[in-house]
N, CA and C atoms as a LAMMPS dump frame, in Angstrom:
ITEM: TIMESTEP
0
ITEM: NUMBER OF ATOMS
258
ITEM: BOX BOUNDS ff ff ff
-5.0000000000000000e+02 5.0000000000000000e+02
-5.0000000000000000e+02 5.0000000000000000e+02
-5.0000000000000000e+02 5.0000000000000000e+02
ITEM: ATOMS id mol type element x y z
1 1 1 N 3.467 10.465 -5.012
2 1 2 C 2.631 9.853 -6.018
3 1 3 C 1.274 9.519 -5.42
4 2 1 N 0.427 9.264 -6.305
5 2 2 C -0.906 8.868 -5.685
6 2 3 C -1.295 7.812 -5.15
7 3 1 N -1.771 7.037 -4.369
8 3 2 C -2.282 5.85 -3.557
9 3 3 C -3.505 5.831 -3.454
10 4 1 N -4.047 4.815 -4.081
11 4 2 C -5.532 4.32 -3.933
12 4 3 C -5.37 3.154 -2.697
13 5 1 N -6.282 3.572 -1.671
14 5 2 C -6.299 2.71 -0.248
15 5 3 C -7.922 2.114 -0.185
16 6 1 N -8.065 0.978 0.346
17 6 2 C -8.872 0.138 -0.063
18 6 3 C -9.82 0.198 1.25
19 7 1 N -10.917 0.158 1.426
20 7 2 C -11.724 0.759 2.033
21 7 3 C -11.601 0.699 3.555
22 8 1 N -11.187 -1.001 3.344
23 8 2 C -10.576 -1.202 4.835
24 8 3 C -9.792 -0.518 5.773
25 9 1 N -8.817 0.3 4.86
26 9 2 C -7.793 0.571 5.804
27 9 3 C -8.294 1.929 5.605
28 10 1 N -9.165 2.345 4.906
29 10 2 C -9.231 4.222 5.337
30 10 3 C -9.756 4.507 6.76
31 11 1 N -9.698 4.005 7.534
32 11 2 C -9.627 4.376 9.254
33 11 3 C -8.268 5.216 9.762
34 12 1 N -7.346 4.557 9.096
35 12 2 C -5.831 5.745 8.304
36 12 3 C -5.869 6.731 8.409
37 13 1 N -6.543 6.408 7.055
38 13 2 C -6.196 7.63 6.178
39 13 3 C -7.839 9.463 6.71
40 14 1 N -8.175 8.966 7.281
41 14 2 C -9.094 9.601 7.99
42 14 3 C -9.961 9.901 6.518
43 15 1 N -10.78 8.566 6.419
44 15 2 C -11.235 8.05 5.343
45 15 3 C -11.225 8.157 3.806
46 16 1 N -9.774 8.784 4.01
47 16 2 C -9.731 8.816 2.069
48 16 3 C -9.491 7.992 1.136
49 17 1 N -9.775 7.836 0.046
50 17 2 C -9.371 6.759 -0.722
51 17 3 C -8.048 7.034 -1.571
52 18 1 N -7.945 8.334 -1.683
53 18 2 C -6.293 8.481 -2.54
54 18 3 C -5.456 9.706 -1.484
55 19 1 N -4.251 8.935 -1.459
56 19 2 C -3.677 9.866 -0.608
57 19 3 C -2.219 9.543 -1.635
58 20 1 N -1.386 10.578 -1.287
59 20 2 C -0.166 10.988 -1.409
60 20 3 C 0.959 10.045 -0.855
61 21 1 N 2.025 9.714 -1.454
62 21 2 C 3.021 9.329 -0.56
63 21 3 C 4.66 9.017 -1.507
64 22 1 N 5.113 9.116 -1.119
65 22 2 C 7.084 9.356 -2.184
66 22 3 C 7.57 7.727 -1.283
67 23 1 N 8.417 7.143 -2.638
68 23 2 C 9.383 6.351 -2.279
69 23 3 C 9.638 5.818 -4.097
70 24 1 N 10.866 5.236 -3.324
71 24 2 C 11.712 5.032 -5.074
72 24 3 C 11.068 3.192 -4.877
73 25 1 N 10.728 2.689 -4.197
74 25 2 C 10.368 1.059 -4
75 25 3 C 8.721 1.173 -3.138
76 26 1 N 8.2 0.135 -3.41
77 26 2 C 7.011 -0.474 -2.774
78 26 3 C 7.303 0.045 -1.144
79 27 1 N 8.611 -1.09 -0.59
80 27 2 C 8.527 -1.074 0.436
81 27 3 C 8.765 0.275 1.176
82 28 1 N 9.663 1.923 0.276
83 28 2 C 9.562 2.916 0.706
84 28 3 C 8.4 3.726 0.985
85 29 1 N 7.366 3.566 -0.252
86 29 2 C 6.079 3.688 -0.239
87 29 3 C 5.645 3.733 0.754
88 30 1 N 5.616 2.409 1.321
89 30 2 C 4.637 1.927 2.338
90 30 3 C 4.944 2.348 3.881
91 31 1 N 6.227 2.527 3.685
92 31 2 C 6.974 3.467 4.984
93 31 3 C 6.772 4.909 5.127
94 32 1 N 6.783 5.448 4.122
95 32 2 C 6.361 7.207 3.876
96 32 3 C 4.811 7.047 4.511
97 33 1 N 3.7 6.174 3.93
98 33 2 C 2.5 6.033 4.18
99 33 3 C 2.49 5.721 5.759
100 34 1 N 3.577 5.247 6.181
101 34 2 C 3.126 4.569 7.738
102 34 3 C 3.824 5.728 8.382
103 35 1 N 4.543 7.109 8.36
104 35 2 C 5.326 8.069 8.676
105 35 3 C 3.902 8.498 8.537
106 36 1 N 2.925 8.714 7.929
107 36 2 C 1.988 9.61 7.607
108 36 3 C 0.792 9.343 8.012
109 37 1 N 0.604 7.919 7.922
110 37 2 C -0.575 7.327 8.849
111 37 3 C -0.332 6.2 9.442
112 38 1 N 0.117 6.219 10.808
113 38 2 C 0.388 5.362 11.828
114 38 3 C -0.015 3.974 12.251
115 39 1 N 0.614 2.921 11.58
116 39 2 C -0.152 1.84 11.788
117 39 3 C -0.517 1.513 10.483
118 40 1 N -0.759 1.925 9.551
119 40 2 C -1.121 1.148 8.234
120 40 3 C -0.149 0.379 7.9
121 41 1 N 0.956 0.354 7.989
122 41 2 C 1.794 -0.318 7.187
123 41 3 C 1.602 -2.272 7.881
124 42 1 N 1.571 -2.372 9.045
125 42 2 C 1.884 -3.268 9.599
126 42 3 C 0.443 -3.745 9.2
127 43 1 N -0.566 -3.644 8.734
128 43 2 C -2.007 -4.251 8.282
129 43 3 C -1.405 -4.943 7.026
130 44 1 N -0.526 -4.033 6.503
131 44 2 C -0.413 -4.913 4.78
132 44 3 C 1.134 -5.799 5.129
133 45 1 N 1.855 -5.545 5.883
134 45 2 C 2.947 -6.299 5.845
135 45 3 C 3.461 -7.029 6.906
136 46 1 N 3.769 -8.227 6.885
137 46 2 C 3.767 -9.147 7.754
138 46 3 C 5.185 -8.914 8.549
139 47 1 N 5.384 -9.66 9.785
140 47 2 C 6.38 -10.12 10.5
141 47 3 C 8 -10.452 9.897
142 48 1 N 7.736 -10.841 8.613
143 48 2 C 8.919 -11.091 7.727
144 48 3 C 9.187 -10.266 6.806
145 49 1 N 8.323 -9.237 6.761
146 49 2 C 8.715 -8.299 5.861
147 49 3 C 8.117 -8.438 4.157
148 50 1 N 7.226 -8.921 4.247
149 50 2 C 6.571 -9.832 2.953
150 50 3 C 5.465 -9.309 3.112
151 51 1 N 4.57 -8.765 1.882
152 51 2 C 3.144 -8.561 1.847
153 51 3 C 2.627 -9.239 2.149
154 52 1 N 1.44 -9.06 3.051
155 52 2 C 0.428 -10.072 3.606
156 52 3 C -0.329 -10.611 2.592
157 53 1 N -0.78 -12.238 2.576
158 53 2 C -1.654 -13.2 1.099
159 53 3 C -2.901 -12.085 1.092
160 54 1 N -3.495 -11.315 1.897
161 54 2 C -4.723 -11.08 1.469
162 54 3 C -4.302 -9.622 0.888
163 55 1 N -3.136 -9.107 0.735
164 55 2 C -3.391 -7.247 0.191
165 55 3 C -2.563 -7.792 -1.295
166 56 1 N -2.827 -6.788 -1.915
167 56 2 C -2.046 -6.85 -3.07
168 56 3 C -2.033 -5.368 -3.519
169 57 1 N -0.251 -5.191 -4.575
170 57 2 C -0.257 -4.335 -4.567
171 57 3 C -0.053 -3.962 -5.844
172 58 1 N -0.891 -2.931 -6.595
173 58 2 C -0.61 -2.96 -8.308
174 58 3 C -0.183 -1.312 -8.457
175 59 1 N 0.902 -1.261 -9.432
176 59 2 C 1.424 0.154 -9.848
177 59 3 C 1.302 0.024 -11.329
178 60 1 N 0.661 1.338 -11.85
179 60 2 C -0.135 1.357 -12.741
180 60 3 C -0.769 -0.286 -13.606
181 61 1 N -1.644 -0.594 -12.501
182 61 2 C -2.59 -1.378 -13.247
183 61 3 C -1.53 -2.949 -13.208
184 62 1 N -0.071 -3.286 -12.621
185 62 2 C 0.844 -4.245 -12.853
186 62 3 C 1.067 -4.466 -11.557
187 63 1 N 0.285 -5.836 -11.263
188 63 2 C 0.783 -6.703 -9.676
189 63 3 C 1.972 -6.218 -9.396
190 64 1 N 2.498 -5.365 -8.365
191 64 2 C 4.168 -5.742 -7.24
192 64 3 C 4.197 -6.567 -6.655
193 65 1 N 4.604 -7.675 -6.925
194 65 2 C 5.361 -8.945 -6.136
195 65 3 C 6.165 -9.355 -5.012
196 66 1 N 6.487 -7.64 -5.09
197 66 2 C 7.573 -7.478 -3.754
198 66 3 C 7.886 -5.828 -3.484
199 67 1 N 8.471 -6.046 -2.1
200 67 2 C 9.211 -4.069 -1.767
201 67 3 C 9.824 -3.622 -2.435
202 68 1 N 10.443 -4.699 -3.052
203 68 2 C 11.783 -3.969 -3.521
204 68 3 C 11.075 -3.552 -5.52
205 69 1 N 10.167 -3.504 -5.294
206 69 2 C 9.215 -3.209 -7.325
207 69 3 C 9.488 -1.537 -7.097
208 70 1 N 10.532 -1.009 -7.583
209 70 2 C 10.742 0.292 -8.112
210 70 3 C 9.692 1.008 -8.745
211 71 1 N 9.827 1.884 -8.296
212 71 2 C 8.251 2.937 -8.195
213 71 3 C 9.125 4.586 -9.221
214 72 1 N 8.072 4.885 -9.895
215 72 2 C 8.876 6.532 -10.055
216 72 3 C 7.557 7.51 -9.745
217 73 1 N 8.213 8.66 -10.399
218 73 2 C 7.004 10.07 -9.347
219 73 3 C 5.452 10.083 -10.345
220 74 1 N 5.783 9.39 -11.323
221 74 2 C 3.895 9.443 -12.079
222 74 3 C 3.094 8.065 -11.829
223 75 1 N 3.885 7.06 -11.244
224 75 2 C 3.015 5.976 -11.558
225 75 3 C 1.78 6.125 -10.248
226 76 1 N 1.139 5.487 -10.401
227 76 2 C -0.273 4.984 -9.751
228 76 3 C -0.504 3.949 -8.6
229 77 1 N -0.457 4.026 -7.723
230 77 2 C -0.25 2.904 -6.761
231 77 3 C -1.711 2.165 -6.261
232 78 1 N -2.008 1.126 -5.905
233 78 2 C -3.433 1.036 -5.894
234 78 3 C -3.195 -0.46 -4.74
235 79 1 N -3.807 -0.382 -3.766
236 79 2 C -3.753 -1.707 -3.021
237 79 3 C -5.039 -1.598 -2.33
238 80 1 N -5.086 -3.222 -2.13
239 80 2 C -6.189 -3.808 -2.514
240 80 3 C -6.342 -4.942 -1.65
241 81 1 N -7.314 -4.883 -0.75
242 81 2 C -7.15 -6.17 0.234
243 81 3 C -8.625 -6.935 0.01
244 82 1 N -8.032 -8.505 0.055
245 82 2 C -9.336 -9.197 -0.23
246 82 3 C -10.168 -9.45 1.172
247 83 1 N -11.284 -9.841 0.848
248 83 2 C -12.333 -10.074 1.779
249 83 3 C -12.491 -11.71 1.712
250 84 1 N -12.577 -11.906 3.342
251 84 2 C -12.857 -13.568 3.672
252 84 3 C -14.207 -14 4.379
253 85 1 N -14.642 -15.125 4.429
254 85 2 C -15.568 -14.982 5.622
255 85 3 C -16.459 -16.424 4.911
256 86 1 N -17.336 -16.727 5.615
257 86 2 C -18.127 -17.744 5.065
258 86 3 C -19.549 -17.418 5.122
């Protein structure tokens, strides 16, 4: 399915903004993506296994809350990391 990657992390993706990636859940997703580009995954997901407060992750256009948000082969994946700083 398709993946929109957020500008930050296209150092990845050898700077693309939509890339490819299969899983039946978020958290498979994000494992196919880290099989494919090394190291992304651990930017968006923490130590406990929980999305990190600053990424978020929306499939077609609807916040995932968690890994386990069931994904199928047309939807739209789109994540999105906020910016901090003073």
């Amino acid at each position: 399915m398709k993946v929109f990657v957020p500008t930050p992390l296209r150092s990845y993706t050898g700077r693309q903004a939509d890339v490819e990636a299969e899983g039946a859940t978020v958290g498979q997703l994000l494992d196919d993506l880290n099989r494919r580009y090394p190291g992304i995954r651990f930017r968006m997901i923490d130590e406990q296994d929980a999305i990190r407060p600053h990424i978020r992750v929306f499939v077609n256009g609807e916040q995932a809350w968690g890994l386990d948000t069931e994904l199928h082969l047309s939807d739209e994946v789109q994540i999105l990391q906020a910016l901090s700083g003073g």
